[in-house]
Every structure is written in structure tokens, then in C-alpha cells.
C-alpha positions as CSV (number, residue, x, y, z in Angstrom):
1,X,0.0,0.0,0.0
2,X,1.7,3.4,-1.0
3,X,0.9,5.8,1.8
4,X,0.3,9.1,0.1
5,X,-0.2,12.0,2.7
6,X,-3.8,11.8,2.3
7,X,-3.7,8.6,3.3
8,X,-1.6,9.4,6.7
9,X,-4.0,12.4,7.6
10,X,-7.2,10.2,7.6
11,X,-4.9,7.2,9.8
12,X,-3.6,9.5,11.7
13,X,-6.4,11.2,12.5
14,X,-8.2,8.1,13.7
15,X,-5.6,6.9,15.8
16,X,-5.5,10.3,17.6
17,X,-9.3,9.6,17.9
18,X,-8.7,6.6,19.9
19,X,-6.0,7.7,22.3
20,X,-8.0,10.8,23.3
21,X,-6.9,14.1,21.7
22,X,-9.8,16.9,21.4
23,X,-8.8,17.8,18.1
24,X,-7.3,15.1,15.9
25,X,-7.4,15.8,12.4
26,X,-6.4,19.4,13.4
27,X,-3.0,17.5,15.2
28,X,-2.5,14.9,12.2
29,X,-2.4,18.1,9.7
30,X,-0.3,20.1,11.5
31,X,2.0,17.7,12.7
32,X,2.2,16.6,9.0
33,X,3.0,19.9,7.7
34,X,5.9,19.5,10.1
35,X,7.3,16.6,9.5
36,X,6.9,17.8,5.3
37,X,8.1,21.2,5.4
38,X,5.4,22.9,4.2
39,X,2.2,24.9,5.5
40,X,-0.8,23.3,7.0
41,X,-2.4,25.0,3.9
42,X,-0.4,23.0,1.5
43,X,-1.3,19.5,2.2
44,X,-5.0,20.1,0.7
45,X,-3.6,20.1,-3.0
46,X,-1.3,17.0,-2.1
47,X,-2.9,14.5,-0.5
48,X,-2.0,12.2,-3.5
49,X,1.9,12.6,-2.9
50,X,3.7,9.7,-1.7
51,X,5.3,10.5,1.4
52,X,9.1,9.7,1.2
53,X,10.6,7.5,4.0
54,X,12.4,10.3,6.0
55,X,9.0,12.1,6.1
56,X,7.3,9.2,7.3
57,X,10.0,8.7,9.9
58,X,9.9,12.3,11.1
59,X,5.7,12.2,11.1
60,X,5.7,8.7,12.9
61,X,7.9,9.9,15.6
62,X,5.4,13.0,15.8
63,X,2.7,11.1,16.2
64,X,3.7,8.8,18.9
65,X,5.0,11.9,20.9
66,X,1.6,13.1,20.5
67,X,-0.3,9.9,21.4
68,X,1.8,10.2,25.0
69,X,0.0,13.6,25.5
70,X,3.0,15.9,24.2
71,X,1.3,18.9,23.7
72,X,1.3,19.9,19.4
73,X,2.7,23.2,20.2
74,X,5.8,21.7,22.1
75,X,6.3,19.2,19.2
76,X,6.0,21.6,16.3
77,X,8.0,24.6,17.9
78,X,5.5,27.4,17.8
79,X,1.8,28.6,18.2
80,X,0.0,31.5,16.7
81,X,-1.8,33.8,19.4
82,X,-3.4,37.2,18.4
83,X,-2.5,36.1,14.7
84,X,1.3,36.7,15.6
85,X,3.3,32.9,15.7
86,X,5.3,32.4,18.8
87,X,8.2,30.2,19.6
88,X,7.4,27.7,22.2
89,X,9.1,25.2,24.4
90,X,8.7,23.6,27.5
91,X,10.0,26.5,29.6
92,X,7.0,28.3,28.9
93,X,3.4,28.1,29.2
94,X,2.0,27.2,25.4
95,X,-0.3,30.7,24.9
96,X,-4.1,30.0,25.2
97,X,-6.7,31.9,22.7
98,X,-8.5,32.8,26.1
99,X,-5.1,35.2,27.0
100,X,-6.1,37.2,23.9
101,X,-8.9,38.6,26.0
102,X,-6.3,40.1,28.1
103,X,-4.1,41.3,25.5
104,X,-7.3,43.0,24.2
105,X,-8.2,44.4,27.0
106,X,-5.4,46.6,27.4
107,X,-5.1,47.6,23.5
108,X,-8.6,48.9,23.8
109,X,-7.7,50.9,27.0
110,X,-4.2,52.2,25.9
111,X,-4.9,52.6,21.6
112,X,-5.3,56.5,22.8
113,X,-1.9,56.8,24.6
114,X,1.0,58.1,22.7
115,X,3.5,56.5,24.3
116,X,2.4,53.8,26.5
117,X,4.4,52.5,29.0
118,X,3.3,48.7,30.2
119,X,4.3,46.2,32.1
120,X,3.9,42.5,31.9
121,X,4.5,40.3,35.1
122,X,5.3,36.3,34.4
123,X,6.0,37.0,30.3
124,X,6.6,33.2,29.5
125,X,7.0,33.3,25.6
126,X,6.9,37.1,25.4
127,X,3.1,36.5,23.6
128,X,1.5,39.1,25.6
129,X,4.2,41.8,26.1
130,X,5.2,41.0,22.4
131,X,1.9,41.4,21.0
132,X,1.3,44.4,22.6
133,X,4.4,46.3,21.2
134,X,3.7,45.1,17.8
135,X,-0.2,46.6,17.8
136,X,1.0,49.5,20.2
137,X,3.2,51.3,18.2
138,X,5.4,53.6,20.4
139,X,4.3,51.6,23.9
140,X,7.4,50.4,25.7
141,X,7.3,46.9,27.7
142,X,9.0,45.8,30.8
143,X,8.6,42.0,30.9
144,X,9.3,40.1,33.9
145,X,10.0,36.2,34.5
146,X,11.3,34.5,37.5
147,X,12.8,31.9,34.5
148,X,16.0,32.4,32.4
149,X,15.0,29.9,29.8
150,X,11.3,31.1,29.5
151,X,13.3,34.8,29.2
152,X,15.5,33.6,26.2
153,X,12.2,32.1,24.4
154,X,10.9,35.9,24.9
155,X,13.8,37.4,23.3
156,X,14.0,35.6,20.1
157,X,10.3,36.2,20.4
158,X,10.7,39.7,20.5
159,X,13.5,39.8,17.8
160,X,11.6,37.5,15.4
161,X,8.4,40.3,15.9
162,X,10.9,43.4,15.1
163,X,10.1,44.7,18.6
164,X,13.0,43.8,20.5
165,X,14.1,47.8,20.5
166,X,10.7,48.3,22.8
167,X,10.6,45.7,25.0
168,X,13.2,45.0,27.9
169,X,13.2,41.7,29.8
170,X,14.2,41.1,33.4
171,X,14.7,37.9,35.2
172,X,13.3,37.9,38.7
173,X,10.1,37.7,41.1
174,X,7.1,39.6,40.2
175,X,8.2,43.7,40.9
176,X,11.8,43.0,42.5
177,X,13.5,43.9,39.4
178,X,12.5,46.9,39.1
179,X,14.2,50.4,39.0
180,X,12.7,52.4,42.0
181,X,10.4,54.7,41.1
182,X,9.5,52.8,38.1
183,X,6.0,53.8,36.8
184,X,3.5,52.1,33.8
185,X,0.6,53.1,32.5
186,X,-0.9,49.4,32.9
187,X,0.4,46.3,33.9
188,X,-1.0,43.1,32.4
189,X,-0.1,39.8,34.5
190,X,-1.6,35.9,33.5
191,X,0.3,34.8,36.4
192,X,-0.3,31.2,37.8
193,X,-3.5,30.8,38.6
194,X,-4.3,26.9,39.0
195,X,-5.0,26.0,42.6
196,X,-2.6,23.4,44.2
197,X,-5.5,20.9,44.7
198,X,-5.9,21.2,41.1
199,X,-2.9,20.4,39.5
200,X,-3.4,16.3,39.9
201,X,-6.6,17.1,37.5
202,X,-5.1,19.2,34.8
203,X,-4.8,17.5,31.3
204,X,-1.8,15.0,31.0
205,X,-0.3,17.2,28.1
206,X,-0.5,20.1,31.1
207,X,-0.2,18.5,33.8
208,X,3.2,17.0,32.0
209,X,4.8,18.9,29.7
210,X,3.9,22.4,30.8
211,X,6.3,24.1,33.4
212,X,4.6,23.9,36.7
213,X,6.2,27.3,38.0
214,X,3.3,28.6,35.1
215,X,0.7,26.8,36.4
216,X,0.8,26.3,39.9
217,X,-1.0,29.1,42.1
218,X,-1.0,27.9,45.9
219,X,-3.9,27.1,48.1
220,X,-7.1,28.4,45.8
221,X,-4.8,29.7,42.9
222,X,-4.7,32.8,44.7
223,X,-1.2,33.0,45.8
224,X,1.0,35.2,43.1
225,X,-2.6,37.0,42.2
226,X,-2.6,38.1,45.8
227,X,1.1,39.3,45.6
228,X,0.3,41.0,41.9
229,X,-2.8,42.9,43.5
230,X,-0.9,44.2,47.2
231,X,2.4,45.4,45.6
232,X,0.4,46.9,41.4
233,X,-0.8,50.4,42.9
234,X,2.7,51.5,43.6
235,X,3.8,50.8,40.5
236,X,1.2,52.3,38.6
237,X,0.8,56.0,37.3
238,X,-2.6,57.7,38.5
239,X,-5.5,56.6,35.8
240,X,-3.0,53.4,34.4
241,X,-4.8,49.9,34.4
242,X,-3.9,46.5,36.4
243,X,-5.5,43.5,34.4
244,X,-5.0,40.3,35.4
245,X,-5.7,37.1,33.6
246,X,-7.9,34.6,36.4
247,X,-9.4,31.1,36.1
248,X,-13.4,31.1,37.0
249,X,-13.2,29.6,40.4
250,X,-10.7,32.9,40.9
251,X,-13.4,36.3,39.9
252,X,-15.2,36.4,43.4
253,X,-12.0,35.7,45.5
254,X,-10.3,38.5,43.8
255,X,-12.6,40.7,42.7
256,X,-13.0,41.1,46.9
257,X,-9.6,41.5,47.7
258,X,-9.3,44.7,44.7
259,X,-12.4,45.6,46.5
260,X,-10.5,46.4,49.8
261,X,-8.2,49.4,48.1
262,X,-8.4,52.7,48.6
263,X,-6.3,53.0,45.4
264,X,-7.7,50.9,43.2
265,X,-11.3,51.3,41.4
266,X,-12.7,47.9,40.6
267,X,-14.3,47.5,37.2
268,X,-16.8,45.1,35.5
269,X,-15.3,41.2,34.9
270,X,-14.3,40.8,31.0
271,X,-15.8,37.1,29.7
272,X,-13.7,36.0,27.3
273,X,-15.1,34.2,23.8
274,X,-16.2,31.7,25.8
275,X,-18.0,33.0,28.1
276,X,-16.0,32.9,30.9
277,X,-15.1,35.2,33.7
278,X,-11.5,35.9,32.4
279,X,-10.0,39.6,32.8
280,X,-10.1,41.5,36.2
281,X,-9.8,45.0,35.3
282,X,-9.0,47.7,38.2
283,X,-8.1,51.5,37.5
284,X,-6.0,53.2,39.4
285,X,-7.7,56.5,41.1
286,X,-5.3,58.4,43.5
287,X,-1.9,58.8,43.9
């Protein structure tokens, strides 16, 4: 039987079937276009093609990886997120379509700002603090990570987007790298959020691959957020925006702590595409 790619897709995309994935032709074609060298986009006018050997080798390998709950992103090497594609590894948190929300959030609120300055606490990949240079023109970004290698992912991130001149990364914990008196005109965070009890549950291809100092958020996920929300207001100019990314079981928890500062004006929850609660938006009022 000569396996042509069209006939690798539609076994592929069975066996991913069977060994659980949400989205399996999705993963066969993209894992495919991999493995050939060529866009997802491609395959459609070649499914008659004879694979070559090497090609078969490279997709097989793919596949198992994949059938042990390797996440596609990890095996592939990127993701796309606010149509911009990222590199991605396991340092760093694979970014979510829900995040976009977030990124959103603060482009609608700073689009009027000349010169914007923002800051992004926990930056991963670089997806949000990139993304928000590239559709922010003249905003600057100081992204944060406590991780060296997830910092390096965010650099060739930020090079590969042409915005490397506007956005300056610093390794360390939440605000202690900063220069004193530093001030932003919003601060963006999606900082770990999953609650320790949790973490057992999580997908295997999160609960796995993805780096747990991402992911894990103490007792009730509320750990870093509660850090995030007692240290933001001194580090924010009068009128500049803290939005933080939150998991559902998060809104009420938080959105009662914001509501116990003076500084801090509390603003409607932001549902993301789904319908969830998503973006907790606070403003800051006084000095």
C-alpha cells in the first residue's frame, strides 16, 4: 500500500481519535505539515503525494510523541496567538486563545496613549508583552519572568516580531527587578492561577509537559494573584490599568480583595469568547 499524505491524515487522525486528543485531524495536519516542510495549507492540493521515508519517519515519531499527551505546540515549535506565531518550548506556558482577551483588553484601553508604557509580570513566551508592542506602536514593555530559559524564548520572540528595541526583559520575582520609582501606565499579568488541589486534575499534556512554575498558584490559585494585587498600585501611574488574567473559580475571591483598596477602582469582569469570567480589570484612582 503506497501511503500518500492523504492517506496518513485520515490514519492518523483516527488513531489520535482513539487515544483521546480533542482535536485530531487538526494535530494529524499540522503535525504533517511538520514533518513535510510545508504549510498546513499546502497538504490540501497533495494529498495524492507519496510520502518519502524520512518524512514518514519524522511524522511517525510525531505522532507517537503526540499519542503520550505531548502537547502539538511543544512538538511543532510554535503557536500563533493574536494572529502573531510564537516560539514555544517547555520552559514556557503554550499561549491560550482565552489570553487574547487580556491582550485586548489593554489595546482597547491604551490605543489612545502616545506612548504607553506597560508592564507585563510572568511574560513566558513574550506573547502578551510582544503582541502588545507590535499593535501599540510607540508603547514600551518591561517584561518580567522569574525563568531564564522562558526569558530567552521571549527574546528571540521579541526579535523574530521586530520589537525587541521596545521591549526589555528582566529575570526575577514579580516587581523585584524593578528600577525604583518605576512607573506604567498598565500592567498586564496571566500569572499562575491553577490551585494546588488542582494540578493532579489538569490534562496529562499540562499536567506534564507544561512548566509547573506557570501553572501552579498555591492554596485556591490565589497565591501570586494576591502578591500582583498588594504590591500593582505603587507601580502604577494615576489613571494606568492593572488586568490580570484569572481562572473562574478565581473572579469572586479576587474581585474582593481589589475591592479592599483605597487605590484601586474595581471595574466590571471581561468574559472571554467563551463566556467565561476571564479579565479582572482595576483602575488606578489616586496617587
Amino acid at each position: 500500500m503506497d501511503w500518500t499524505l492523504g492517506r496518513l491524515l485520515q490514519w492518523t487522525t483516527q488513531f489520535l481519535a482513539e487515544r483521546g486528543s480533542e482535536t485530531p485531524r487538526l494535530d494529524a495536519e499540522v503535525l504533517l505539515a511538520h514533518a513535510q516542510g510545508c504549510r498546513r495549507i499546502d497538504l490540501y492540493t497533495h494529498f495524492q503525494e507519496p510520502a518519502s521515508e524520512t518524512v514518514r519517519q519524522r511524522f511517525r515519531e510525531l505522532v507517537r510523541q503526540r499519542a503520550e499527551g505531548c502537547p502539538v505546540a511543544y512538538l511543532v515549535g510554535r503557536k500563533e496567538f493574536f494572529s502573531l506565531e510564537f516560539e514555544v518550548s517547555p520552559a514556557v506556558l503554550i499561549p491560550r486563545p482565552s489570553t487574547e482577551t487580556l491582550v485586548a483588553e489593554c489595546l482597547n484601553r491604551l490605543r489612545h496613549h502616545s506612548a504607553p508604557q506597560i508592564l507585563d509580570l510572568g511574560t513566558g513566551s513574550g506573547n502578551i508583552a510582544v503582541t502588545l508592542a507590535k499593535y501599540l506602536a510607540n508603547a514600551r514593555v518591561v517584561a518580567l519572568d522569574i525563568s531564564a530559559d522562558a526569558l530567552e524564548v521571549a527574546r528571540r520572540n521579541a526579535e523574530r516580531h521586530h520589537v525587541a528595541d521596545r521591549v526589555t526583559l528582566l529575570q526575577g520575582d514579580l516587581f523585584a527587578p524593578l528600577p525604583t520609582g518605576s512607573l506604567f501606565d498598565a500592567i498586564v499579568s496571566n500569572p499562575p492561577y491553577i490551585a494546588d488541589e488542582e494540578l493532579s486534575r489538569l490534562p496529562v499534556g499540562v499536567r506534564q509537559y507544561e512548566p509547573e512554575l506557570a501553572l501552579r498558584g498555591g492554596p485556591g490559585g490565589l497565591t501570586v494573584v494576591e502578591r500582583i494585587i498588594r504590591q500593582a498600585s505603587e507601580f502604577l501611574q494615576v489613571g494606568g490599568y492593572l488586568l490580570l488574567e484569572i481562572g473562574a473559580a478565581q473572579e469572586q475571591p479576587v474581585r474582593q480583595l481589589l475591592g479592599t483598596l483605597t487605590t484601586l477602582q474595581l471595574e466590571p469582569t471581561i468574559y472571554d469568547t467563551d463566556r467565561h469570567p476571564r479579565v479582572l480589570a482595576a483602575r488606578k484612582t489616586v496617587a
